[in-house]
N, C-alpha and C positions, 0 to 999 in steps of 0.2 A: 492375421485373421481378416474374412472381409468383411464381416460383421459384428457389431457390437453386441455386447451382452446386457440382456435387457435391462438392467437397473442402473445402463449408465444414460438409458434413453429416458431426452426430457420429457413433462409434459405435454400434450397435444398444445393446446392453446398458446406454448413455449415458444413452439417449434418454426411458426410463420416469423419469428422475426431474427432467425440465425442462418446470415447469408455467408459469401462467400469473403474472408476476410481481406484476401489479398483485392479481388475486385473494388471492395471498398476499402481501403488503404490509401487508393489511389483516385479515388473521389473528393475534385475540390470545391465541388458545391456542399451547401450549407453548414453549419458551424463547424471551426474547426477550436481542437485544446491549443490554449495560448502557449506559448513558445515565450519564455522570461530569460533576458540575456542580464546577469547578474555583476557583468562585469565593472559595473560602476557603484556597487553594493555601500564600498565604503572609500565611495571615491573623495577627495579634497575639497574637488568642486563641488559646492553645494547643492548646484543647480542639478549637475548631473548625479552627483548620489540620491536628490528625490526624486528626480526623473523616473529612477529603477527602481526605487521602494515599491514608488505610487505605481509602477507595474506588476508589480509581487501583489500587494496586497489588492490590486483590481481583480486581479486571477482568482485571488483566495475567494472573494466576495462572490463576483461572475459565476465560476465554477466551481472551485474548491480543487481544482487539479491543474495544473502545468508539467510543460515541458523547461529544465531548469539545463539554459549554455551558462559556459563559463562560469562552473561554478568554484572553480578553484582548484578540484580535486583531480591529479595530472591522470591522463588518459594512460599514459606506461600501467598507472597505480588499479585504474577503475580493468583496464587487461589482463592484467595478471589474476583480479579477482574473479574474474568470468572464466577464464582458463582455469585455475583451480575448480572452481563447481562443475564443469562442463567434463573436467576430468575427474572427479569425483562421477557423476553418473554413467559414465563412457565403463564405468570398472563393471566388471561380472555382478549377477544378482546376489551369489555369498558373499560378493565383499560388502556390498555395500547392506546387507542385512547384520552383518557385526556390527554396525551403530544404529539396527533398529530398534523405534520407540515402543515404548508400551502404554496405550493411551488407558487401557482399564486400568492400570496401577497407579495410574494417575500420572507417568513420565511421557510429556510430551517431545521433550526435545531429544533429534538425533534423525534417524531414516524412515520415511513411510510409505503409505498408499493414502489418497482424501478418503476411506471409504466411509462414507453415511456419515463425514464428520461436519454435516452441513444442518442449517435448518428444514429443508424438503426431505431430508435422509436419502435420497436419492446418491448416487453417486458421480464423484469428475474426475475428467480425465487427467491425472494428474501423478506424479510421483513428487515427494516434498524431501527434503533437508529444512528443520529448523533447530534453532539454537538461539543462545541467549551472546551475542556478543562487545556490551560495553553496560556497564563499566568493567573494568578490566578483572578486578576483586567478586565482579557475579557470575563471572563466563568459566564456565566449567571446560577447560581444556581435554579432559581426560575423553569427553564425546566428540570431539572434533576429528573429523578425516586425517586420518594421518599420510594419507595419498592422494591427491598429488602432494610433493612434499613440501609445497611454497602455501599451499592452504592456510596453513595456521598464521605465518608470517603477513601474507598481504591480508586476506581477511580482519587481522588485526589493525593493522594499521590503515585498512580504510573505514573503517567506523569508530576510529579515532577521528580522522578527518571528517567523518559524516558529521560525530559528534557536537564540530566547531559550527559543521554551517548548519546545523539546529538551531543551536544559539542566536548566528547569527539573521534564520528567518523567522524563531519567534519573536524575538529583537526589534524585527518589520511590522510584524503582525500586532505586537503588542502596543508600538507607536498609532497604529492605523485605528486603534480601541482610545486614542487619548491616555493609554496609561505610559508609566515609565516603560524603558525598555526592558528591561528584567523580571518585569513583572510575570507574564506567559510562563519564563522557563522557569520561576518559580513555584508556581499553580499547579506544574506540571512535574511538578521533583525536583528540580533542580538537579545538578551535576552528579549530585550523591543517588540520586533515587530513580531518575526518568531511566528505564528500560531502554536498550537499543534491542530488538528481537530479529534475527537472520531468518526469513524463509527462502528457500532457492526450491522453485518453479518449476518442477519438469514436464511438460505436456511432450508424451511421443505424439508419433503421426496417427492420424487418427482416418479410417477405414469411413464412417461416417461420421463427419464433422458437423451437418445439419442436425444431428439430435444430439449431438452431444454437447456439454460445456466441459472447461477444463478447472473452471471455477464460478459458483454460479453467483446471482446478481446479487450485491453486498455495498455496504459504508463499512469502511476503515471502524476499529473500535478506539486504533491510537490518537496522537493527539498531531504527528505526525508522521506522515510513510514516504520511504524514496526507494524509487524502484530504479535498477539496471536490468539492461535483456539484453538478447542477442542479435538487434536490428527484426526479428522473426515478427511481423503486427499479429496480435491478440487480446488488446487490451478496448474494451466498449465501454464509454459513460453514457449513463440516461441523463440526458442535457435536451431541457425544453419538449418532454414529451415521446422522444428517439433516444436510440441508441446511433453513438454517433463514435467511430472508429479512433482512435489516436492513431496519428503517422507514428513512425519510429524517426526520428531526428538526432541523425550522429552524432555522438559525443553527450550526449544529453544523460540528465535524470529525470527522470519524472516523480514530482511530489504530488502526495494527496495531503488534502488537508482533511484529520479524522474526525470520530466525532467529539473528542475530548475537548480539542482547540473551537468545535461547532456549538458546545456544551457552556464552553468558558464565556462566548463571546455573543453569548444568548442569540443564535442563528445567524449573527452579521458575515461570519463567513461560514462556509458550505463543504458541508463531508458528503458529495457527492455520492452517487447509487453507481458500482462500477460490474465488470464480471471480464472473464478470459472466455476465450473463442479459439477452437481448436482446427487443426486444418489437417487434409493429406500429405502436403508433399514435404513438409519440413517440420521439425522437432524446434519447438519453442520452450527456449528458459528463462525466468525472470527472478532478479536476486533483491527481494524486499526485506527494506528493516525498515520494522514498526517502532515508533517512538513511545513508548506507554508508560503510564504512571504508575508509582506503586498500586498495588490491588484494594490495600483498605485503607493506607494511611490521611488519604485525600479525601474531603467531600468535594465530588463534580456538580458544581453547579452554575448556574449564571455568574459572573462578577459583578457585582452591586452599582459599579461606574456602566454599563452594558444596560441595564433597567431602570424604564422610567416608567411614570402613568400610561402612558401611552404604548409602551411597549415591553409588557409584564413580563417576567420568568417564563418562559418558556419549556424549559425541560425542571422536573422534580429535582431533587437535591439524591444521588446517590454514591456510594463508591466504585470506585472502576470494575470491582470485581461482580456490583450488582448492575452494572450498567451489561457487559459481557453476558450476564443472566438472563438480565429483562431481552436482551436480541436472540438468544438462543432459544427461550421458549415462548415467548411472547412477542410477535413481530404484528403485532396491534396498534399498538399507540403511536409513539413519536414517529416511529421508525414505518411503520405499517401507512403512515400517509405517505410516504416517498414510493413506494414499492408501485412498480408499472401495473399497472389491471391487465389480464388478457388479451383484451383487444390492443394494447400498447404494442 
């Protein structure tokens, strides 16, 4: 097609600040997302293991996003998972409609389109795979691609690995609050409960990429998210007033810190306002798992070490599942002061 169908055309007032993504990809003026080499995480040397802490958690603070080297998890492992999803969408439209979702019966998880599944109701350019995969006893295998046939094998076994370096950068995060290390990932379910959620990202080429998004501008609801792509840039933070491009940096993840983790730690670090950006000449995929907490078991609220006179509660006390609620119909309050005005 050479044109879009009007309901994926953004707002007017939208539209002046969606450029060209590859031109700015490769812009080195003004801020860039930090780049956290993990390599010394849990180094011997003392000096050099908080050397990298106090890097992780400056990022979190600063922006609430990084780009995450050396994070442990072998590039063979993080290929293989790219290559299964990429060959999971690469299949015909009936294959891949046998694991489609049904969002009015309330099943979210398995194959979609975004349509109108946003707050503006508008539409993105986008096609979705999500699923639920870790802990291993909640992930429904019976929805999972059964083509390509390495799917289910790697997929598993890297959000097993994802699983560790959660732990270990709540771990970071939860030092950087003054509390024990453990404390974050128990706030947040701990082993038995904290969600790992798979979305995989399909933005085709896109005919008009100036009105379109592939996902529009948003905070994370998890507590935390790690993205893989395909090197393809797409990914914009509102950082200081702009939106400001992420490189794609080989070998990397990129983690957001959501708003769960922004909730627990009463605003000290930041679940940044992000959105995807579509383009012509290449097909962009991004394979995110959301870190989320059970949906009622937890009250999200400040932690009590986090609040003093001087720097009160900031967010209400609610459950994950009203936290989810209050964003999807109500982008007023907390959330509603992040959000770019027009003229942004």
């Amino acid at each position: 097609i050479e044109r879009i169908p009007k309901e994926y055309i953004r707002p007017e007032e939208e539209r002046p600040s969606i450029g060209d993504i590859f031109a700015e990809e490769k812009m080195d003026r003004g801020p860039q997302v930090p780049t956290v080499d993990l390599k010394g995480i849990n180094s011997d040397d003392l000096e050099v293991r908080e050397k990298c802490r106090e890097e992780l958690r400056k990022a979190a603070v600063d922006w609430g996003v990084m780009h995450l080297v050396n994070h442990g998890i072998p590039e063979e492992l993080t290929g293989r998972v790219k290559a299964a999803g990429e060959g999971f969408f690469g299949q015909p439209i009936e294959e891949k409609e046998k694991y489609a979702n049904d969002q009015a019966a309330g099943n979210v998880q398995g194959y979609g389109s975004k349509l109108a599944n946003n707050a503006s109701g508008q539409l993105e350019w986008e096609d979705y795979f999500f699923h639920c995969v870790f802990p291993e006893d909640k992930a429904d295998l019976s929805i999972w691609p059964k083509t390509p046939s390495d799917y289910i094998d790697a997929t598993r076994e890297y959000a097993k690995q994802l699983r560790a370096l959660t732990t270990t950068v709540l771990a970071v995060l939860s030092q950087g609050l003054g509390l024990e290390e453990g404390r974050l990932e128990k706030e947040v379910g701990g082993m038995e409960e904290l969600l790992l959620q798979m979305k995989i990202n399909y933005y085709p080429k896109c005919p008009q990429p100036e009105l379109a998004l592939g996902v529009e501008a948003h905070t994370d609801v998890s507590a935390l998210t790690f993205i893989l792509h395909n090197m393809v840039p797409g990914l914009q933070l509102f950082y200081e007033g702009k939106w400001v491009t992420a490189k794609c940096v080989p070998n990397s993840i990129i983690m957001h810190v959501g708003d769960t983790v922004e909730i627990l730690s009463n605003g000290k670090y930041k679940s940044i306002l992000h959105r995807g950006v579509v383009n012509r000449e290449n097909v962009r995929v991004s394979w995110a798992v959301f870190c989320e907490p059970p949906k009622e078991k937890i009250i999200l609220q400040p932690l009590p070490e986090t609040v003093c006179e001087a720097d009160p509660p900031r967010f209400p006390p609610r459950t994950f599942a009203q936290h989810i609620k209050h964003k999807l119909f109500r982008l007023t309050d907390q959330e509603g002061a992040d959000t770019p005005k027009p003229d942004e």
